[in-house]
C-alpha positions as CSV (number, residue, x, y, z in Angstrom):
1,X,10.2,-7.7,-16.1
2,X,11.4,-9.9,-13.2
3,X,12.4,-13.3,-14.3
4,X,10.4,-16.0,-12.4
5,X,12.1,-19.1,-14.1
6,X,14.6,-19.6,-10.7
7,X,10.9,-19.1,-8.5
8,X,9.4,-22.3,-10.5
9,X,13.0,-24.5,-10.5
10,X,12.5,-23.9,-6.8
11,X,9.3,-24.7,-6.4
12,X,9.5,-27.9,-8.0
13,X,13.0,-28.8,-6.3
14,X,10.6,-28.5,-3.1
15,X,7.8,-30.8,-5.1
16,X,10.7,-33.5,-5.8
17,X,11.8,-33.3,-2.6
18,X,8.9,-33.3,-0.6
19,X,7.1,-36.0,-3.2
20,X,10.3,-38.1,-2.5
21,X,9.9,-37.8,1.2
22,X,6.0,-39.2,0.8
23,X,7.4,-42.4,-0.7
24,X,10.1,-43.2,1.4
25,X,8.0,-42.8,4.8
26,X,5.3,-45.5,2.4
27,X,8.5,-47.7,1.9
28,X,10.7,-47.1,5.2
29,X,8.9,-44.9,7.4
30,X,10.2,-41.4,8.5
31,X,12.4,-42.6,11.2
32,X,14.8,-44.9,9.0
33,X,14.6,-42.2,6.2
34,X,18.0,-40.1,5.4
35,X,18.9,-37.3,3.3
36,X,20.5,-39.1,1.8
37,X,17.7,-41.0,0.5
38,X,15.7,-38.0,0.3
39,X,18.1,-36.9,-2.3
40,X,18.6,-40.0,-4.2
41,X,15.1,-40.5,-4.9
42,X,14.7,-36.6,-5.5
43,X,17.2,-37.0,-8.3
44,X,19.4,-33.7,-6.5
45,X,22.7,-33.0,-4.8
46,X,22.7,-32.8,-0.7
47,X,23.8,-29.4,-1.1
48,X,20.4,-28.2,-3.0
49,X,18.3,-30.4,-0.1
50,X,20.4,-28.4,2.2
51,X,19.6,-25.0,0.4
52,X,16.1,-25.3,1.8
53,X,16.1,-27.6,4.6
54,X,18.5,-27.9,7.9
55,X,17.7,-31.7,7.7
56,X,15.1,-34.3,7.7
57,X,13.5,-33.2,10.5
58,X,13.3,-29.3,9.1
59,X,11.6,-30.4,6.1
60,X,9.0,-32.5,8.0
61,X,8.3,-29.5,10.0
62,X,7.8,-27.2,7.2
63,X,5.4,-29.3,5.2
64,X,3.9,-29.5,8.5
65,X,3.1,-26.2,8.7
66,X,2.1,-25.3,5.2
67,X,-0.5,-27.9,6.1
68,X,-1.4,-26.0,9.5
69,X,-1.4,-22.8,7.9
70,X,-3.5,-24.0,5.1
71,X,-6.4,-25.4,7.3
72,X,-6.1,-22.5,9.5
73,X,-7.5,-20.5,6.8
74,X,-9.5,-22.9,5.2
75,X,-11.5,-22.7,9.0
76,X,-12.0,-18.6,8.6
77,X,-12.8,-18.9,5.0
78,X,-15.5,-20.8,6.1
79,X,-16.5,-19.3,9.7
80,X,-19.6,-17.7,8.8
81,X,-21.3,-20.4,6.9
82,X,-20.5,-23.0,10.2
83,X,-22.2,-20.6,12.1
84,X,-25.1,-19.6,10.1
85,X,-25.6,-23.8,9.8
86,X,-25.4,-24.8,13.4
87,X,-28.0,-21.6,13.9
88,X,-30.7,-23.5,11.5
89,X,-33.0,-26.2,13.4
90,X,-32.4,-28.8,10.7
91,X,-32.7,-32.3,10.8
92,X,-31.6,-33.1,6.7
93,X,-27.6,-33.0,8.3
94,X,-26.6,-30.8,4.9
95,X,-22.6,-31.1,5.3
96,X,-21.3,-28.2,6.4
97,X,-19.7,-26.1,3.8
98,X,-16.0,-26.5,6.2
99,X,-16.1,-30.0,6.2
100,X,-16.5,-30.2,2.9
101,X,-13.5,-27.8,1.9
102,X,-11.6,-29.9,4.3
103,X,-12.1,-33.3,2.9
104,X,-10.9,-31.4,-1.1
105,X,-7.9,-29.8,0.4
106,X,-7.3,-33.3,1.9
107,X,-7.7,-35.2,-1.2
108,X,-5.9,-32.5,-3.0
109,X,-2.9,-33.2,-0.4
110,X,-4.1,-37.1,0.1
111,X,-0.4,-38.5,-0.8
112,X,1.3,-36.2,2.2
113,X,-1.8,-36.8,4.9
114,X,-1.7,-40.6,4.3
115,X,2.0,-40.9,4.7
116,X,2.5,-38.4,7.7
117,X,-1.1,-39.8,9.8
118,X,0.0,-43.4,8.4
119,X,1.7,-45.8,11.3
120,X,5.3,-45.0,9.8
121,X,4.6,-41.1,9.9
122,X,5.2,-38.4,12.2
123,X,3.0,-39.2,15.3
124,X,3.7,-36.0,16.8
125,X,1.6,-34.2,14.1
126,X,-1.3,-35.5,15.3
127,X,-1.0,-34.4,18.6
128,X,-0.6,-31.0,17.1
129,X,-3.9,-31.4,14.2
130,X,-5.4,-32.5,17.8
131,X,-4.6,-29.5,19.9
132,X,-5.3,-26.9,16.5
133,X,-8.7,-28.7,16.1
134,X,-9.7,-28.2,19.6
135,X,-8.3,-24.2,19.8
136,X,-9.8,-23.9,16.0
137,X,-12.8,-25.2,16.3
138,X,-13.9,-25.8,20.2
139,X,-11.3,-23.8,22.6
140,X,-11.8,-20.7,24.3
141,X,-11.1,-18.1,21.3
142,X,-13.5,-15.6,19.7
143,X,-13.6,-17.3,16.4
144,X,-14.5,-20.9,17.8
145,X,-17.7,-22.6,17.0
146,X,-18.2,-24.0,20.5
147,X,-18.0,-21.7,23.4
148,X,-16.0,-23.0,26.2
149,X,-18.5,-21.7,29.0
150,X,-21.4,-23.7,27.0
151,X,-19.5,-27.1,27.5
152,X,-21.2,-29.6,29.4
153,X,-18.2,-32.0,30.0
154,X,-14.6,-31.2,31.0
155,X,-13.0,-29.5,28.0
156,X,-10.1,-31.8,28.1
157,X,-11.8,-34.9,27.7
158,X,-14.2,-33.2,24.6
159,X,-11.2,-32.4,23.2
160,X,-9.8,-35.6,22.9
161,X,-12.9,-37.6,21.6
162,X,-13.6,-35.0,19.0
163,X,-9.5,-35.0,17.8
164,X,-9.5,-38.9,17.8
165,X,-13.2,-39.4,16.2
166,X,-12.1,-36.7,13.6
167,X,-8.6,-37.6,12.9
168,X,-9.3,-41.6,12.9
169,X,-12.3,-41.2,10.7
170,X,-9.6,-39.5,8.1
171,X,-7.2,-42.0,8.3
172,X,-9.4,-44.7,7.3
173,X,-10.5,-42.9,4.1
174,X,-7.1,-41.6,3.4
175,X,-6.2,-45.7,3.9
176,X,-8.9,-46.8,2.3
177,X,-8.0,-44.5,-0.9
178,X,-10.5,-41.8,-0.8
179,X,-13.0,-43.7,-2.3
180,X,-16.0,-41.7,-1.4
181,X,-15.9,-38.2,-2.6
182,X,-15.3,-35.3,0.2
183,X,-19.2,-34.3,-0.3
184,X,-19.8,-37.7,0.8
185,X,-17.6,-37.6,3.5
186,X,-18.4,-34.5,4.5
187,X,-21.9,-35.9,5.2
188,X,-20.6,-39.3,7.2
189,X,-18.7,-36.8,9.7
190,X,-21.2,-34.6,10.3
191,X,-24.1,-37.0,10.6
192,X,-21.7,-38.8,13.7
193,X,-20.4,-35.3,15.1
194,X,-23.7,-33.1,15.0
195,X,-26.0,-36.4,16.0
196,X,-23.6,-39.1,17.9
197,X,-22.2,-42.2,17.0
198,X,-25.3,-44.1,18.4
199,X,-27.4,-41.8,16.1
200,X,-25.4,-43.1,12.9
201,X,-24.9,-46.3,14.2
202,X,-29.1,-46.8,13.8
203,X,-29.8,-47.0,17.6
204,X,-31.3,-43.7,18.3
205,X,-33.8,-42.0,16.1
């Protein structure tokens, strides 16, 4: 029987280090962090860190795309059920069943997203969620929910309302520390996305 002891000390040398890399960004941000530090707080030697991880930077990148891979199939998990929801001429706004599987994985994952969206993370990751939003969920590929030839404003300018609004409205609940559950938060974002912000805001019925 294969042994799978050296699989787990590996796996959580990669929780230790990537949990240590959450606080430090909280304490320093990620551009004054070190390995050093990394390390330290990780409680290993640089040359496990560098077992793993070219540097800093690597290691960022990596639990950057876990994260992208992650939603990536959280979104075709859940394809069918989008579709078969924006289909229905409904007016009770029942959360899509995507946006709530986003808002668990992001609570599951809340210390990470709050320290890497957070003013002392990586501000080139959102650019990225951004752009993967748009191609997931809006660009011109045959799973998207929004056709590109049914837009009726440049796609450029969709895109970036919809990355901001989506993006901004998960920093404040990762900030504000996930108070409301994700089936309540998957209702708030869709009652603003699927009706407006005027719609939610009261002003138009």
């Amino acid at each position: 029987m294969r042994n799978s002891n050296p699989d787990l000390r590996v796996i959580r040398t990669k929780e230790s280090i990537r949990d240590a890399l959450v606080e430090l960004i909280d304490e320093n941000g990620f551009d004054a962090i070190t390995v050093k530090d990394i390390t330290t707080r990780a409680r290993i030697n640089r040359g496990t860190f560098y077992a793993h991880y070219q540097d800093k930077f690597d290691l960022m990148t990596k639990c950057e795309e876990e994260i992208m891979l992650d939603l990536s199939k959280l979104t075709k998990q859940n394809y069918p059920s989008v579709i078969a929801a924006l289909e229905i001429d409904s007016q009770t706004l029942t959360p899509f069943s995507f946006t709530v599987s986003l808002f668990e994985y992001l609570h599951i994952h809340s210390g990470f997203m709050k320290a890497v969206l957070g003013p002392r993370g990586d501000l080139s990751f959102q650019t990225r969620l951004k752009k993967f939003m748009w191609e997931t969920l809006y660009g011109n590929n045959p799973n998207a929910f929004v056709k590109e030839e049914n837009l009726l404003v440049p796609e450029r300018y969709l895109a970036s309302y919809m990355g901001s609004a989506i993006i901004g409205v998960i920093q404040q609940w990762l900030e504000s520390g996930g108070k409301e559950s994700p089936q309540e938060m998957a209702r708030i974002l869709t009652t603003m996305s699927v009706n407006g912000p005027f719609f939610a805001a009261g002003l138009k019925k």
